[in-house]
C-alpha positions in Angstrom: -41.0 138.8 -54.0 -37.6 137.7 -54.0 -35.3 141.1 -52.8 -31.5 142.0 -53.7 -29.5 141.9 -50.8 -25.7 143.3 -50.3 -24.0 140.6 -49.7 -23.7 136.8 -50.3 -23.6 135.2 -47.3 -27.3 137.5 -47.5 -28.7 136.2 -50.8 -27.5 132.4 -49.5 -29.5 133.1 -46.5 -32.9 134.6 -48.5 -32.4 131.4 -51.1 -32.4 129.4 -47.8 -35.7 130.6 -46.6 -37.6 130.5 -50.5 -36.4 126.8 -50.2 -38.4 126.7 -46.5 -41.3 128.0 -48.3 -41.1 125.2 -51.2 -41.5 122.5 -47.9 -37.8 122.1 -48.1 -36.8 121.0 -44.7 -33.6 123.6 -43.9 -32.6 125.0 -40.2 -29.6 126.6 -39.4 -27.4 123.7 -39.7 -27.7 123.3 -43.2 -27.4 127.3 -43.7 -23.9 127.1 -42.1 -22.9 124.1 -44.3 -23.7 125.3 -47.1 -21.5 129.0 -46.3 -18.7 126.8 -45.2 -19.2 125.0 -48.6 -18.8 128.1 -51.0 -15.9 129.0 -49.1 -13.9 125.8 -51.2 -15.0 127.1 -54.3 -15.3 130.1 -56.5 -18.7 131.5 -55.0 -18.7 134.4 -56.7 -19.0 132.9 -60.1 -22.4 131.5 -60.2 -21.0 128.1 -62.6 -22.0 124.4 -62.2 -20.2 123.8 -58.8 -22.0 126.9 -56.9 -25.4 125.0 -57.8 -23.7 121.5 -57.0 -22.6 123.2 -53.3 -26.5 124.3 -52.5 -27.7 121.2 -54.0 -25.3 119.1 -51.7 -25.8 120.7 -48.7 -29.7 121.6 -49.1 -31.0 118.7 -50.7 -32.0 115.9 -48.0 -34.8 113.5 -50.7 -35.2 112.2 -54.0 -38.1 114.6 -54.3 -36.0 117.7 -53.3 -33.5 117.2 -56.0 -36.1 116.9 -58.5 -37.2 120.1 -57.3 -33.8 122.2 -56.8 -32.9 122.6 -60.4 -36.4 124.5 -61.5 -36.4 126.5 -57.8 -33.3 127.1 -58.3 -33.1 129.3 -61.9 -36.4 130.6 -60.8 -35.0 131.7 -57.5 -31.1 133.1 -59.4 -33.2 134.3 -62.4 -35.2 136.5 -60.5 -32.6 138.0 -57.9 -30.5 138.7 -61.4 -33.5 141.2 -62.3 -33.8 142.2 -59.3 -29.7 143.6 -59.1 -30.2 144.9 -63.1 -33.4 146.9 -61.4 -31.1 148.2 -58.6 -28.4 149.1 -61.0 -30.9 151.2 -62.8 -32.6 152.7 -60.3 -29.2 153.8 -59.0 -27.8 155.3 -62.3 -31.0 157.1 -62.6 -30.3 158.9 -59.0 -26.9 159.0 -59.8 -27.4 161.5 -62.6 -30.4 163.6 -60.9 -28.3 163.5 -57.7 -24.8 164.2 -58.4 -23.7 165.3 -55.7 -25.6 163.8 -53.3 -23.8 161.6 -50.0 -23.3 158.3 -49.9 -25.9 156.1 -48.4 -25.8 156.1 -44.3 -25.8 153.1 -42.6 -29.4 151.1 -41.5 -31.4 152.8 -38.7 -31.6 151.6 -35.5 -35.8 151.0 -36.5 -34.3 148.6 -39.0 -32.4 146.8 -36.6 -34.9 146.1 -34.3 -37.4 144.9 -37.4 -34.2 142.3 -38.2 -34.6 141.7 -34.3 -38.3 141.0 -34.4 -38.2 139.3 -37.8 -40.8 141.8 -39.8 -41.1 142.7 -43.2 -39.4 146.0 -44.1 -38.9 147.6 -47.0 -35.5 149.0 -45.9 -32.6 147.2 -46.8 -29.6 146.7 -44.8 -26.0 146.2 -45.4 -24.2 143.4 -43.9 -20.9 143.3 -43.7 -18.4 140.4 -44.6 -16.3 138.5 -42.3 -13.1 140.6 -41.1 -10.2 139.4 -39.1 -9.9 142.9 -37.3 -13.5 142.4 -36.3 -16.3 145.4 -36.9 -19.3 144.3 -38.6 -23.0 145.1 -38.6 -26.1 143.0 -37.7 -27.2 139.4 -39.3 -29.5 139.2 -42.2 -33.3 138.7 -41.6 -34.3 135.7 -40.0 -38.1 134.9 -39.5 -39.2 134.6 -35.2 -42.3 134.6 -34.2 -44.1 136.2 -31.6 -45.1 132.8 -30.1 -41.3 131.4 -30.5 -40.9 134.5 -28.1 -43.3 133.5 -25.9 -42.1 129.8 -25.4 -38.4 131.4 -25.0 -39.6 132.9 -22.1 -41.5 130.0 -20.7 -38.3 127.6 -21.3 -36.3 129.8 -19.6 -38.5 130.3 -16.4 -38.2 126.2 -16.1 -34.3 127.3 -16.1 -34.4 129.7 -13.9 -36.6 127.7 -11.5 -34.1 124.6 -11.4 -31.0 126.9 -11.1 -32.8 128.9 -8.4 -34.0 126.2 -6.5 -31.1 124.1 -6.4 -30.1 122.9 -2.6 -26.7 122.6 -0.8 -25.7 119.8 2.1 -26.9 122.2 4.8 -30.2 122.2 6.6 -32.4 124.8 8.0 -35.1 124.5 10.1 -38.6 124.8 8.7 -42.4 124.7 9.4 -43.7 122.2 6.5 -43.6 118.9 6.8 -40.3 117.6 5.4 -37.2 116.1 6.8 -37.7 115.3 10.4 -34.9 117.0 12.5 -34.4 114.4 15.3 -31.5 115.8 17.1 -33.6 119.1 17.8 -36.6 117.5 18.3 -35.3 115.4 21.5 -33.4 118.7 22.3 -36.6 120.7 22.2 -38.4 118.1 24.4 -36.1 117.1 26.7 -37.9 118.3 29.8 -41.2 116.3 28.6 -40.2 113.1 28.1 -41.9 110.4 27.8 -43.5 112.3 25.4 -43.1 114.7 22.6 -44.7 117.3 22.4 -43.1 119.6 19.4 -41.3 118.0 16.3 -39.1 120.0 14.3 -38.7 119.7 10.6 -35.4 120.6 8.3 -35.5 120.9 4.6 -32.2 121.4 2.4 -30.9 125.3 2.5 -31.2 127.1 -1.3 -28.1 127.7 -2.8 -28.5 131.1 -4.2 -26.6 130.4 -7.6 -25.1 133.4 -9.4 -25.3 132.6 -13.3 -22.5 134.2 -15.8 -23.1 134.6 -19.9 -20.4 134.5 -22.1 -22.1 135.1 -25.5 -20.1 134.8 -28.5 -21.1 137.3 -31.1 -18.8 137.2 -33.7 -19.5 136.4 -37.9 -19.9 132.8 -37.6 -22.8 133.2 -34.7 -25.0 135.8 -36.8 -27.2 133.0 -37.9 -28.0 132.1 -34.2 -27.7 135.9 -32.8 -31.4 136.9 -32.6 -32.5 134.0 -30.0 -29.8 134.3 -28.2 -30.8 137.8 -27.6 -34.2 136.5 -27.0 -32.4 134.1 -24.5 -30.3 136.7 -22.8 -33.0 139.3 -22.3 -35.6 136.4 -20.6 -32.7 135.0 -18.6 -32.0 138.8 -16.9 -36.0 139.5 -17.2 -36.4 136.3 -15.0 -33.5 136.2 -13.0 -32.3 138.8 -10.8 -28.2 137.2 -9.9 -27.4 137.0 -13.9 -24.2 138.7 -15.2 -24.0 138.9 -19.3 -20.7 139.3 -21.6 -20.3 139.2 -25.3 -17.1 138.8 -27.4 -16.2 138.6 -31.0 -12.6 140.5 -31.2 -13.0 141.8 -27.4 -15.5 141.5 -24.6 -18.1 143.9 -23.4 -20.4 144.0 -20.6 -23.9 144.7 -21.2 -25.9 143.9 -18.0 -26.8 147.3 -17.2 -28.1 146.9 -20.9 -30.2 143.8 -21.1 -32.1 145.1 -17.4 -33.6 148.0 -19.4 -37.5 147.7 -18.9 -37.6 147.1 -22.8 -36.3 144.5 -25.8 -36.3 147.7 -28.0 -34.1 149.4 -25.6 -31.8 147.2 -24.4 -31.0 146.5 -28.3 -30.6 150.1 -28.5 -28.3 150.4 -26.2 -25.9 147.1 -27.0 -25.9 148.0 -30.7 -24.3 151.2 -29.6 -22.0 149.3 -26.8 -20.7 146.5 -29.1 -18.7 148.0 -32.7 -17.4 145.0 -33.0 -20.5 142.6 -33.7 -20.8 140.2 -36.4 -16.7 140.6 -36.7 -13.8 138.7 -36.1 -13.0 136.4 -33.3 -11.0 135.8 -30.7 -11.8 134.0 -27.9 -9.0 133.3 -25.5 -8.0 137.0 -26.0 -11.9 137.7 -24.6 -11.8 134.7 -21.7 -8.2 136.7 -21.0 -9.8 139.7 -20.7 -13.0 138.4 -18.6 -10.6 136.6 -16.0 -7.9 139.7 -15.5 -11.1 142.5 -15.2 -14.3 140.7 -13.7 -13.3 137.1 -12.7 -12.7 138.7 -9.1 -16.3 140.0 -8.8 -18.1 138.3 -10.2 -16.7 134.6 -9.9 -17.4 132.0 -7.1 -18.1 128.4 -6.2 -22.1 129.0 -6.7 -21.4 131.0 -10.4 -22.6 128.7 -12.9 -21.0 129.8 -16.1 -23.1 129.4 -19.6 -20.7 129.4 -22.7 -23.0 130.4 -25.5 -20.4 130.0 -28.8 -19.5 127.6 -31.7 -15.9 127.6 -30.9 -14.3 129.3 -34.3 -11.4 130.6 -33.1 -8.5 132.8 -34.5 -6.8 133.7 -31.5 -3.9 131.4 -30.3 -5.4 128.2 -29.0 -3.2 128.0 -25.9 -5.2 131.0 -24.3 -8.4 129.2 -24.5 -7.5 126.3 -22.3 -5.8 128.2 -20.3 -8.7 131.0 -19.5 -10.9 128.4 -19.6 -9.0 126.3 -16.9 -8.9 129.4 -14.8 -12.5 129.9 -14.9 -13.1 126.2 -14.1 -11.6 126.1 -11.1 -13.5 128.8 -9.6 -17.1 128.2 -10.8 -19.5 125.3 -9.9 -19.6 124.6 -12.8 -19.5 125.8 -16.6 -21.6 124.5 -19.7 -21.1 125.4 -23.3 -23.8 125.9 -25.4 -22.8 125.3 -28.8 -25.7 125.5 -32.1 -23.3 123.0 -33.9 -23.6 120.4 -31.5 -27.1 119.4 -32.9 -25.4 117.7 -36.0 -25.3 114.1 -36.2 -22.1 114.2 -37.6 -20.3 117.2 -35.6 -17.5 116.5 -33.8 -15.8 119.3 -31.4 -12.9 119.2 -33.6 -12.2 123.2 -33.9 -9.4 124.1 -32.1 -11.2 126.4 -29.9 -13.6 124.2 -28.9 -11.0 121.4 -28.4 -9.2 123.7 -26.2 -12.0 124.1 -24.0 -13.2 120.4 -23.6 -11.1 119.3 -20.7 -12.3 122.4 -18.6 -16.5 122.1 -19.1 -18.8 119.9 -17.5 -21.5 120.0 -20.2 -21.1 120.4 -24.1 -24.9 120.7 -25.2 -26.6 121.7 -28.4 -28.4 125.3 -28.3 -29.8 126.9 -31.9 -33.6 127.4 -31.3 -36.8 126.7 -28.9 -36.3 122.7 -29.5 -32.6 122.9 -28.5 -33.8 125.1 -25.0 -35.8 121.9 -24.1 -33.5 119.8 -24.4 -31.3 121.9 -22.4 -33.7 122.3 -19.7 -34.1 118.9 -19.5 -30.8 118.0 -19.4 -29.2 120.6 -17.3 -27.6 118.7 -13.7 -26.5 121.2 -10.8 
């Protein structure tokens, strides 16, 4: 049953996943193309060029166009009933409820079925974009419970490289490994000719720290949910984590994301963060990171983890210039952008082009595919 949302970026979204179900093949690449496309036309007059735009940016066969022009007046047809049920419904309570409140705002049960990606019969309002930054959660997106299970097994391979990562020093061990000669002929200097003890040395652990800069601004909502998944397996799995997220300004929510539950941590953030799915500004956030926290909790063995797409409307000199400062005190930093996966993207928004010169790793990062090959690639 096709549903009336409250925005368009929503209903764009929900014609997204009817086109999934018709064995179109559409991910979150093709969503955000075909957002960015509306945004050089008139989208709010449903004419000739808003079909041309979803057909463009949806359509990857011959078959598939054959298809779009039927799906697609079933699909606009239907959400028009839909809106002229709504209006009537609301007229209705209008007149038996005169003097009745305004509608409050989603509750926090709804959230967590966006979060989990179940079918619920309350709606939710989504906000637009907003340069000054507050906004309310993404629309639905579909996540299953054994998508959940493979985040958490992706990230344990992380966590197990990061955490076993060795430095140039040795310590002395009892397996068979590296032989130590110089202790060896130390410890048996009194029984030559021969040995009776040989010592072994293996490579000390490194004990990484890991930083999170999450970007959770208007432009990410499509990607939020798994990297919430991400966030709350990394801090689950991994005790020397540290998480931030940004859109107009940067919160912590550690203390958050180590609550004993998913349900609560989400709780807890929604009520932390007032600016999520807003504006962004991210060399105002980096700023704010490196003047309050860089001191504690940035080092030489602090692997930063940028997870963002680089939109930007904050002046571009702060990001290479918080990013440079970050740099040069952590091992090392890798962003983690869900655009990167295009074939044709190119890291040509200025915030991301700030940043460049000042990462070690620019990888794509959207959904359980992405996490493999971020796994696999990762070099500490």
């Amino acid at each position: 049953m096709i549903q009336r949302q409250t925005s368009l970026s929503a209903n764009i979204v929900a014609f997204c996943r009817y086109l999934r179900q018709e064995e179109f093949n559409i991910g979150p690449a093709e969503e955000k193309d075909c957002l960015l496309a509306l945004q050089l036309i008139s989208p709010f007059e449903r004419n000739e060029y808003f079909k041309l735009s979803l057909q463009a940016t949806l359509c990857r066969t011959p078959a598939q166009l054959k298809k779009f022009g039927g799906l697609y007046d079933l699909y606009w047809k239907e959400l028009d009933r839909a809106v002229d049920s709504k209006i009537s419904e609301e007229e209705e309570k209008q007149q038996s409820e005169p003097d009745k409140k305004k509608k409050q705002a989603p509750g926090i049960e709804a959230l967590k079925s966006w979060l989990y990606g179940n079918r619920n019969t309350e709606k939710l309002e989504t906000a637009t974009f907003s340069e000054g930054g507050t906004g309310q959660l993404a629309p639905q997106v579909d996540f299953s419970q054994q998508e959940l299970r493979e985040v958490f097994q992706l990230v344990k391979k992380l966590v197990q490289k990061i955490a076993n990562r060795r430095s140039r020093r040795f310590q002395k061990t009892k397996k068979k490994a590296i032989l130590d000669l110089g202790r060896s002929m130390r410890k048996n200097i009194y029984h030559i000719p021969d040995i009776i003890e040989i010592i072994y040395k293996t490579k000390k652990k490194d004990h990484i720290r890991v930083l999170l800069l999450c970007d959770v601004s208007r432009s990410m909502e499509l990607y939020s949910r798994f990297f919430i998944q991400f966030i709350y397996a990394f801090h689950a799995l991994f005790s020397k984590v540290e998480t931030f997220v940004f859109a107009t300004h940067l919160h912590h929510i550690s203390k958050e994301m180590n609550l004993n539950s998913v349900n609560k941590s989400l709780e807890e953030i929604i009520r932390k963060v007032p600016d999520w799915s807003g504006g962004t500004r991210i060399g105002s956030s980096l700023a704010q990171f490196n003047e309050a926290y860089s001191h504690k909790y940035l080092n030489r063995k602090t692997l930063v983890l940028v997870l963002s797409d680089g939109w930007d409307t904050d002046e571009v000199d702060l990001v290479g210039e918080n990013m440079k400062k970050i740099s040069r005190k952590a091992l090392g930093v890798i962003w983690l952008n869900p655009l990167a996966g295009r074939e044709d993207w190119l890291p040509e928004v200025r915030g991301m082009k700030a940043a460049l010169p000042y990462i070690d790793a620019l990888l794509p990062f959207y959904n359980t595919e992405s996490l493999k090959e971020v796994v696999k690639k990762l070099k500490i």
